[in-house]
Structure formats: C-alpha cells, structure tokens
C-alpha positions as CSV (number, residue, x, y, z in Angstrom):
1,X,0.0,0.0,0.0
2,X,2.8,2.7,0.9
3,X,4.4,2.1,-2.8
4,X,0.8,2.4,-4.2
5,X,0.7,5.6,-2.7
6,X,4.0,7.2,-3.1
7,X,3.2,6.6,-6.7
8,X,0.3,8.4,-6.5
9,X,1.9,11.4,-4.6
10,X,4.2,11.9,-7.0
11,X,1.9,12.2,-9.7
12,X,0.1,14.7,-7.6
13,X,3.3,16.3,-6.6
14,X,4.2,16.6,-10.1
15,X,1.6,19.1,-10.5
16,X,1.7,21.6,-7.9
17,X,5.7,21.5,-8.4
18,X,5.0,22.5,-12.3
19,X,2.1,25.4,-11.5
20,X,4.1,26.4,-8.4
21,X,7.8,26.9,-10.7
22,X,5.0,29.8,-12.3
23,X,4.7,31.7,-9.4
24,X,8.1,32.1,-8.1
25,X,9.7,32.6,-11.4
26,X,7.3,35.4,-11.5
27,X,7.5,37.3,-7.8
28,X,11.2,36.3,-8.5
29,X,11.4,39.2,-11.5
30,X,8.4,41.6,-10.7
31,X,8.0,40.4,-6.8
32,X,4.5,40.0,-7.7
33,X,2.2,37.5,-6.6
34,X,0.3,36.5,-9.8
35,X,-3.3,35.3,-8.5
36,X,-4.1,34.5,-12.4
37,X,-1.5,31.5,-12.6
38,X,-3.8,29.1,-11.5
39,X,-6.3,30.2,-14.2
40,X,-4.0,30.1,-17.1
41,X,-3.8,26.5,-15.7
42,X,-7.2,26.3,-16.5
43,X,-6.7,27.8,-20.3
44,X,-4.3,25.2,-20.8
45,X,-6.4,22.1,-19.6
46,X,-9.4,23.8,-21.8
47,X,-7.2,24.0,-25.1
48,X,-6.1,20.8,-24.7
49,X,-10.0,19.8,-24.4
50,X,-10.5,21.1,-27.5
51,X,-8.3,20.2,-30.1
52,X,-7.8,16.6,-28.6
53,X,-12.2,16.5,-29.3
54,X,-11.0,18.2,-32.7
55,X,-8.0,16.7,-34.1
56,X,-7.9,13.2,-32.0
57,X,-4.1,13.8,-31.6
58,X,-3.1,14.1,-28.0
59,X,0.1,15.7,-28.9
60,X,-1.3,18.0,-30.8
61,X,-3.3,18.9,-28.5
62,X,-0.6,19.8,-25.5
63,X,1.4,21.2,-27.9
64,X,-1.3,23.7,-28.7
65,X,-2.3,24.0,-25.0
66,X,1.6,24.9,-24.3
67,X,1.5,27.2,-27.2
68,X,-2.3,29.2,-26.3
69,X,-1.3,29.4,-22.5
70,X,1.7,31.0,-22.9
71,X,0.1,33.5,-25.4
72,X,-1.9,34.0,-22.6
73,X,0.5,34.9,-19.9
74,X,2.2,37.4,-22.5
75,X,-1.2,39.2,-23.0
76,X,-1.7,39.3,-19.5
77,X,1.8,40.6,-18.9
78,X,1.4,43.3,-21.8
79,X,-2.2,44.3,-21.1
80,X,-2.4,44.3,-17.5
81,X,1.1,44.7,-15.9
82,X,3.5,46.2,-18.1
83,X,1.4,49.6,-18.4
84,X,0.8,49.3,-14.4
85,X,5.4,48.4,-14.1
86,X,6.0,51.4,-16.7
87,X,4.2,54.1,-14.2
88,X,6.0,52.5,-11.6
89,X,2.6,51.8,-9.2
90,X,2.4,50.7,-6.4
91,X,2.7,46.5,-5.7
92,X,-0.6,47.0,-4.4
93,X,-2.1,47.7,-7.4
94,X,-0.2,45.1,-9.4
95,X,-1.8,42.5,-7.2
96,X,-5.4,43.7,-7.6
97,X,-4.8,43.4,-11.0
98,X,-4.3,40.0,-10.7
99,X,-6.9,39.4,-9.0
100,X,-8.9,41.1,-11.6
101,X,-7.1,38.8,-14.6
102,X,-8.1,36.1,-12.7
103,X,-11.7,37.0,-12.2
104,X,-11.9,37.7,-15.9
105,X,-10.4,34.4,-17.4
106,X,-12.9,32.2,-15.3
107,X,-15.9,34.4,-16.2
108,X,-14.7,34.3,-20.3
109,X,-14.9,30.7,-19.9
110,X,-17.6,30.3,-17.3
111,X,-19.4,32.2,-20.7
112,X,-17.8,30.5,-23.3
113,X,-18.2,26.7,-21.6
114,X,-20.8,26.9,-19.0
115,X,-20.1,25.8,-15.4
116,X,-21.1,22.4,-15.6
117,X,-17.8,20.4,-15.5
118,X,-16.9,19.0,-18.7
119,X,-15.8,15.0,-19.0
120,X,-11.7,15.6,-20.1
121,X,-11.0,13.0,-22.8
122,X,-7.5,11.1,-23.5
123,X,-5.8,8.2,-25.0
124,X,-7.3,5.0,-24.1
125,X,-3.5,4.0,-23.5
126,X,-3.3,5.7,-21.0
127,X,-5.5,4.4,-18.6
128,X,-3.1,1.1,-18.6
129,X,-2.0,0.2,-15.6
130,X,1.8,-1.4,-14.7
131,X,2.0,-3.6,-11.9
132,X,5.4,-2.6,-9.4
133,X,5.7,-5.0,-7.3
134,X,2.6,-5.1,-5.1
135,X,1.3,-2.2,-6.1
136,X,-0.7,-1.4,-9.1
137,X,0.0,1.6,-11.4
138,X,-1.9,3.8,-13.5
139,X,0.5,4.0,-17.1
140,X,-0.5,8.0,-16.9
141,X,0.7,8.5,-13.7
142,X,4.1,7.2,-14.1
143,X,4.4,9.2,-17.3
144,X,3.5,12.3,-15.1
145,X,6.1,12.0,-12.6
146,X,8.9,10.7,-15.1
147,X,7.7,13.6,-17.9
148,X,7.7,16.7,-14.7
149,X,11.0,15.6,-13.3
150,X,12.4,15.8,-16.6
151,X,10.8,19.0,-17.6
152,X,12.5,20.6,-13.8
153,X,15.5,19.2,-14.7
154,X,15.5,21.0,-18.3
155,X,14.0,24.4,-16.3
156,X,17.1,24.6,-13.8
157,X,19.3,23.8,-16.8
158,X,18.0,26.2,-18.6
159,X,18.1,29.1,-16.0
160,X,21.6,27.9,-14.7
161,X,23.7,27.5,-18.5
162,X,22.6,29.6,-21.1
163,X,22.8,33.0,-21.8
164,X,19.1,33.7,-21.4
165,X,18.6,32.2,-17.9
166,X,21.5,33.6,-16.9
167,X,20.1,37.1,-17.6
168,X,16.9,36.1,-16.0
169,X,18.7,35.2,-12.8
170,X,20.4,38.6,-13.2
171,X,17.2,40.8,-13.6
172,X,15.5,39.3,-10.5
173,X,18.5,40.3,-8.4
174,X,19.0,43.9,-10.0
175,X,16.2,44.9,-13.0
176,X,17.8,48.5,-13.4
177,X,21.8,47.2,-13.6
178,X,20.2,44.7,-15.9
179,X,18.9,47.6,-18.3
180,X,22.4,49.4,-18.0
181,X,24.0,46.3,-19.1
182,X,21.9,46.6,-22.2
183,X,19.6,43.2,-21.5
184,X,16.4,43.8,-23.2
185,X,14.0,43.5,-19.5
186,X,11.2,43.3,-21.3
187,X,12.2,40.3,-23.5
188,X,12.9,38.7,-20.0
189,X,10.1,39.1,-18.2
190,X,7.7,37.7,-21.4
191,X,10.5,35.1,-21.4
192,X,9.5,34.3,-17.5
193,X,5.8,34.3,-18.1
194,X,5.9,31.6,-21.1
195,X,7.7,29.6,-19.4
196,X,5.4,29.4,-16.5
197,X,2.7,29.9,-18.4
198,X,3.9,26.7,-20.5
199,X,4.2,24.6,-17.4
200,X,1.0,25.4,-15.7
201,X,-1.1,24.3,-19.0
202,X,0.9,20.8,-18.5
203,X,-0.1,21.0,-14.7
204,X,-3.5,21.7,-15.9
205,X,-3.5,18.8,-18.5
206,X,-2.1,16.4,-15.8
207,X,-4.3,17.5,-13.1
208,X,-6.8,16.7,-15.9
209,X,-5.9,13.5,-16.8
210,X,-5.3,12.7,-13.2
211,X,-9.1,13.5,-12.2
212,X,-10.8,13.4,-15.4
213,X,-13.1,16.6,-15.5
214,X,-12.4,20.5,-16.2
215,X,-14.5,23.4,-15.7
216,X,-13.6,27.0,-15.4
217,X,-12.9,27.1,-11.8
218,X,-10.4,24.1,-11.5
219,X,-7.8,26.4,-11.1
220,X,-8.8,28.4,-8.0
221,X,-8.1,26.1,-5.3
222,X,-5.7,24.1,-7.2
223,X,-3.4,27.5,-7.7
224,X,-3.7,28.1,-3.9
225,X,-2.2,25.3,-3.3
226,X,0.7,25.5,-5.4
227,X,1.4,29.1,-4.3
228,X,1.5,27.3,-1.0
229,X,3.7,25.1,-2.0
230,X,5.6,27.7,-4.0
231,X,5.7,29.4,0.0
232,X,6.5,26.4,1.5
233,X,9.6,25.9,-0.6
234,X,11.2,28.9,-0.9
235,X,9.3,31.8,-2.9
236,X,12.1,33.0,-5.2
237,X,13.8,29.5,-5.6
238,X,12.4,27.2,-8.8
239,X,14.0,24.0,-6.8
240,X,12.5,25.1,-3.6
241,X,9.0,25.5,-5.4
242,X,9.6,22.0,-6.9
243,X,10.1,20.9,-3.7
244,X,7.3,22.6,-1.9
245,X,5.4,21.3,-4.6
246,X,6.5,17.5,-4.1
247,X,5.9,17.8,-0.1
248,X,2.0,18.9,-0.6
249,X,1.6,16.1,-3.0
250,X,2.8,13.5,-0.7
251,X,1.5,15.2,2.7
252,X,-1.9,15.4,0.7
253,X,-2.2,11.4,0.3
254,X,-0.3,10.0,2.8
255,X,-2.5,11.6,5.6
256,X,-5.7,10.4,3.6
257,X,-4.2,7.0,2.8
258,X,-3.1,6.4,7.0
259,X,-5.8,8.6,8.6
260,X,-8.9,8.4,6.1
261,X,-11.3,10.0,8.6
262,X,-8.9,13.3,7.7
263,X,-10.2,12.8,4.3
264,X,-12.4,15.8,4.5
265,X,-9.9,18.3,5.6
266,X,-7.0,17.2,2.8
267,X,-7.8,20.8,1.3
268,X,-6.5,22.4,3.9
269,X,-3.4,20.7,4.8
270,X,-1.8,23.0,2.0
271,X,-3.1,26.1,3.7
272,X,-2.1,24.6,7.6
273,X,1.9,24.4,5.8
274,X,1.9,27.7,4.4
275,X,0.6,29.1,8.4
276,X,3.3,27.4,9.7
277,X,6.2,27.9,7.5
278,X,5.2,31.8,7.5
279,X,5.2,32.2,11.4
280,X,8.6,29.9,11.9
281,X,10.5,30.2,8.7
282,X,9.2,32.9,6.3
283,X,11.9,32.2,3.7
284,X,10.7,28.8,3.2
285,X,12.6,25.7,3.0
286,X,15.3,27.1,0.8
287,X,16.0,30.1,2.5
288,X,16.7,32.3,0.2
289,X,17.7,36.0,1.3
290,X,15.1,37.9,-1.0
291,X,17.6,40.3,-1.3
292,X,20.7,38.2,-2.3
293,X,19.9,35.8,-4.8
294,X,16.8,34.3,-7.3
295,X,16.1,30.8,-8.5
C-alpha cells in the first residue's frame, strides 16, 4: 500500500511542483504574486479539451495548450502589468490586478463553456495500468512524474547555462543594472511568463488526466495550493517550489491513505503548511535571502 501511494503522490506532486515553478519565477522578476496563474492552468487544460475533441491527436493537442497558455501569460503581462510596471505603481495595485485577470479568465470561460464540469478525454493508453511489485499503477501516472522531473530538470538547466537564464537570474536580483548592461527586460520578463505559463497548462492537463473533469474554476483552489507550495519551498527558488510542490503532493495522500477519517480536511493541509512555515520560517525551505539571490 505505501508504494501504491507514493506513486500516486508523485503524480500529484508533479503538478503543484510544475504550476508552483509559475509563481516564483514570477515574484522572482516583478516580486509580484500573480493570483491568475492558477487560471492560465485552467486555459491550458481547456485548449487541450479542444483540439484533442478536434484533431484526436493528444500531442497535438498539449502542444497547442503549451502554445495558447503562454500566449496568454504574454497578454496578460502586456495588457495588465507592463502599463501598471512602466508608471511604476504601487505592488498593491499590481496585485489587484491580478486578481482582476483572474476574475476575468474564469468568467470568459464560465461564458464561453458553461459551469457544468466538462468529461476531459484522453488516449485510451493511458489508462493502462503497470504492476510494481505489489502495487498497481496507472501508465498516466508514471508518465506524469517521469515527464515533470524531466521538464524541472530541463528548467534549472536552462536558467543555470545559457545566456538567457543567466540574464533572468540577473534581472531578478537587479532589473535597473540589468537595463544598464543593455539586456532587453522586457524580452525577459515575457521570457518568465511563457515559461510558466507553459508549465502550468501541462499541470493543468495532468491534473486533468489525473481527475478526469475540467471546468472553469479548476484552477482556484488548485493554484492556492501550489502558491502554497511555492511558499513552502522557498518563494524566489524554482527548486525550492519544486520541492514545496512535491511535499503537498505527498502530505496530501499519505494523511488520507493512513488517517482516512482526515479525508475531508485534505484541502486544507496546504493552507495549515503555508501558516506554519510563514510564522517559523518565512523564507521557506530554501531560504533564500530575497535580497541576495533568485532561482
């Protein structure tokens, strides 16, 4: 039973470690909290709806949910934060706009799909199962935890060895030296929000495939919980987020698995972490000094 579940849990994991990568890549650069990260989540799980019903090809359909969702978190940069970052306004106001983003994309497709939750179709392969020893597997979520660890693997590479990541590292410690060393900032930033734009749509398609229904409000509480997790680990560090993410997964169905009376109150064990973590260790797990160091 214990293997059973720590497969499970790191399926879940995977997920909140993909969406949660979003939002401290993003308070990393702008140190803004960007409440719509869990709804772009929701854009990606809803493209991928709609070409796989479409097309029939699952591949093409994540590549076009990949593709529409970070289109999504560039608009939202462009439309509703860069104009609010150029008059230099207040963080307050950055965050309310957020909050209004998000607000907006679940109403568009509250309109555009209804409420009712929608059945989310996949490959029939898929729902395969592997047996581990004891413990019998779903095929999809093996290929979730394999596919996200090496997807966090190519992100940290990425931001670690090449010229681009590099200069994202640099503008979240120091945006103005960045613009005197003649780095396009704005490049970076749209830059930060496909990238975690890109891997909250495959959160969203996982979580999909994982609990096989979307609707326009899958990403409220699910997005919570990653920020959590994004808390939890270190906001500001991508491996710290990945490793916030990983401990809500497994915290989430180990205490339902052991003490299923608990079952009820799963939801909030995300919330109870980021409590704790913010009154005895406010730079999360990591600890990274906000003021000396990103990602």
């Amino acid at each position: 039973m214990i293997l059973q579940q720590f497969l499970n849990a790191l399926s879940l994991g995977s997920m909140y470690a993909l969406i949660a990568i979003g939002y401290t890549m993003v308070y990393g650069v702008l140190r803004l909290i960007n409440f719509a990260h869990g709804d772009i989540m929701m854009v990606g799980a809803f493209l991928a709806f709609l070409v796989y019903s479409v097309s029939g090809s699952f591949s093409l359909a994540i590549l076009v949910a990949i593709i529409g969702a970070s289109l999504v978190g560039v608009l939202t940069y462009k439309i509703a934060y860069k104009p609010l970052l150029d008059k230099n306004a207040p963080k307050i106001s950055l965050l309310i706009t957020a909050i209004g983003v998000s607000f907006f994309l679940e109403n568009l497709f509250n309109m555009l799909f209804g409420g009712v939750p929608e059945s989310f179709s996949y490959p029939a392969i898929l729902d395969k199962t592997i047996n581990i020893s004891s413990a019998v597997v779903p095929l999809s979520s093996l290929l979730i935890a394999v596919f996200t660890i090496i997807v966090l693997v190519l992100v940290l590479l990425f931001l670690n060895k090449t010229k681009y990541g590099i200069a994202i590292k640099a503008l979240a410690f120091d945006m103005f030296a960045v613009r005197l060393m003649g780095i396009n900032v704005d490049l970076m930033i749209m830059l930060v929000f496909i990238i975690g734009s890109a891997l909250a749509s495959l959160g969203g398609i996982f979580y999909a495939i994982s609990y096989p229904s979307i609707d326009p409000l899958m990403g409220v509480l699910v997005g919570l919980k990653a920020f959590a997790g994004a808390v939890l680990g270190g906001i500001g560090s991508v491996a710290g987020a990945a490793i916030g993410g990983f401990i809500l997964g497994f915290s989430e169905i180990f205490i339902v698995a052991f003490f299923p009376e608990f079952a009820g109150y799963k939801d909030g064990i995300a919330f109870m972490f980021l409590i704790f973590i913010l009154l005895f260790k406010p730079t999360g797990i990591m600890g990274i000094d906000f003021e000396r160091g990103r990602f």
